[in-house]
N, C-alpha and C positions, 0 to 999 in steps of 0.2 A: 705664755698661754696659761691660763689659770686650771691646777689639776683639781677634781674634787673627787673624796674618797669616799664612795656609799658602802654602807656595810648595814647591819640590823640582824634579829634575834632568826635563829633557825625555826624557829614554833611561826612565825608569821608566815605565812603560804600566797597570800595574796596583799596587793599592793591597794592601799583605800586611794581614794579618788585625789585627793589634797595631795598625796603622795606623788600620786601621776601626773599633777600639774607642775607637781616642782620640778619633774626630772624633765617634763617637755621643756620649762625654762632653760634649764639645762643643756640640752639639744641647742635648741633655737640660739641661745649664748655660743655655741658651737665650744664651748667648757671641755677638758681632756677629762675623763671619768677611769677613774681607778678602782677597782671591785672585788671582792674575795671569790672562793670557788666553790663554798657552802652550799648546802640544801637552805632552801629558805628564803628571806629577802637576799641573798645575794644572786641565786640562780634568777628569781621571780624579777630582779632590777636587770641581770644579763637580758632574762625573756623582752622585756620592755624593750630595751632599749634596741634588742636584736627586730622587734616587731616594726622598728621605727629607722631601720636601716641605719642606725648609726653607728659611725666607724672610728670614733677617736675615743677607744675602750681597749684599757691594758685588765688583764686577769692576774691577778696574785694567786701565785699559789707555794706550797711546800711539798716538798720531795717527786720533784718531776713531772708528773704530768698532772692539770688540772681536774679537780674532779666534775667539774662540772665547766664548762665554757661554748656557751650557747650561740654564739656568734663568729665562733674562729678567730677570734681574736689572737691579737700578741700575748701572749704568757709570759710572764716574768717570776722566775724560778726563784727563791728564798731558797737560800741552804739555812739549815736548821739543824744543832747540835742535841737537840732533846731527843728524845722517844718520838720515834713516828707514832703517830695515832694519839699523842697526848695534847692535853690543851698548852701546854709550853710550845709543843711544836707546832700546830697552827697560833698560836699566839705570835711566831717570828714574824708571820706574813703581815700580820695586822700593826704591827709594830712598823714595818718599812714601808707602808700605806701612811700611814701615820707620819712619819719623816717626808716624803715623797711629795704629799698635797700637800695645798694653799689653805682648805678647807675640807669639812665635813660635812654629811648628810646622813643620818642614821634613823634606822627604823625600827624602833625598842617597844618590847611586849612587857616591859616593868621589870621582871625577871632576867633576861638574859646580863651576866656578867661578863661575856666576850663587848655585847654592843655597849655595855656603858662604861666599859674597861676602855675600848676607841676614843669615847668621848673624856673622859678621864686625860688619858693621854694626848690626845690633841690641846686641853686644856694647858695642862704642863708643858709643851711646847709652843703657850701665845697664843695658837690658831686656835679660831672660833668653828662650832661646828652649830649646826638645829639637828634636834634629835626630834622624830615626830613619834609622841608618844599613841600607841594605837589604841588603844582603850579609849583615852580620852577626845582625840580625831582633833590634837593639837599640837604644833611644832613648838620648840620649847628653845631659844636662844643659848649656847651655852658657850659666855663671852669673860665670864667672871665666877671663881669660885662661889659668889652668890647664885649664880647662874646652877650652876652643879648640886648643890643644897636644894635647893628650890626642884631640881629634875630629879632627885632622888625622894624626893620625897611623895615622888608617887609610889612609891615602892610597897610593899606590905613588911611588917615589921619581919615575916620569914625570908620575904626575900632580899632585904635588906643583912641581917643577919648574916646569910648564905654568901652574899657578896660580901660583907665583910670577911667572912673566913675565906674564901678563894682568893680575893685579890686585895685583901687589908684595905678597903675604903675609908674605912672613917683615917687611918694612917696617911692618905692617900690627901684626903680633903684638909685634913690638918698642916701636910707638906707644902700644897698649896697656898692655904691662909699664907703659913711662914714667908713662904716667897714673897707675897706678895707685903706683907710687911714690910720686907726687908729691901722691899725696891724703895722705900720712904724713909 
């Protein structure tokens, strides 16, 4: 069964409509859905999906009980050696979502370095995700480190900056390039 992991920026509150088509695809493919426990597009994709009775939705979550899980869903515990309440320690969940799926589904405000951190790392691991960028009300392929340049480059030169110092992107996109090099 094919798993896909949606995730996206906690600042996004509501799901655009192009968003809501993809996830009914989703549905209808009867797809296994993997989700974080966040405020934001993660609650607002539980909401959806919970609206729409469907049941093949695991919760991710770190240190015990989810903080959010809108449908009752199975919860699937991450043990986590960092600091509760830090971004390393929700970073474990998102990392074993990342391992877990076939594919990704992200819903990025430009800004958020957790959702393009997912897309980063699905990268690095082969799989392909679309990240639908909300500003622009356009899903964005991201199949190839060209892929990734191209989606970061919506970004504002601050919050490009900001995501370099949190999660070393440009080190990030350049490990990539290498790889990929080096598979020729």
């Amino acid at each position: 069964m094919t798993m896909v992991f949606i995730s996206g920026s906690m600042r996004i509150k509501n799901l655009d409509e192009n968003v809501r088509f993809r996830l009914k695809h989703i549905i209808d493919s009867g797809f296994d859905v993997i989700v974080g426990d966040a405020d934001g597009v993660d609650t607002s994709i539980q909401e959806f999906l919970f609206q729409h009775s469907y049941q093949n939705v695991t919760v991710y979550c770190t240190g015990g009980q989810p903080r959010n899980n809108v449908g009752r869903w199975t919860v699937k515990n991450i043990v986590s050696t960092a600091s509760p309440g830090s971004r390393a320690f929700f970073t474990s969940k998102d990392l074993a979502m990342t391992q877990d799926c076939d594919f990704g589904l992200m819903v990025w405000d430009t800004k958020s370095t957790g959702t393009l951190s997912n897309a980063v790392e699905l990268l690095q691991l082969n799989k392909k995700s679309r990240v639908y960028v909300n500003k622009e009300k356009a899903f964005i392929k991201v199949t190839t480190v060209h892929d990734l340049e191209h989606l970061v480059s919506f970004m504002s030169d601050f919050a490009y900056k900001k995501a370099n110092d949190k999660i070393k992107l440009a080190d990030k996109i350049d490990a990539i390039k290498h790889k990929s090099i080096e598979l020729f």
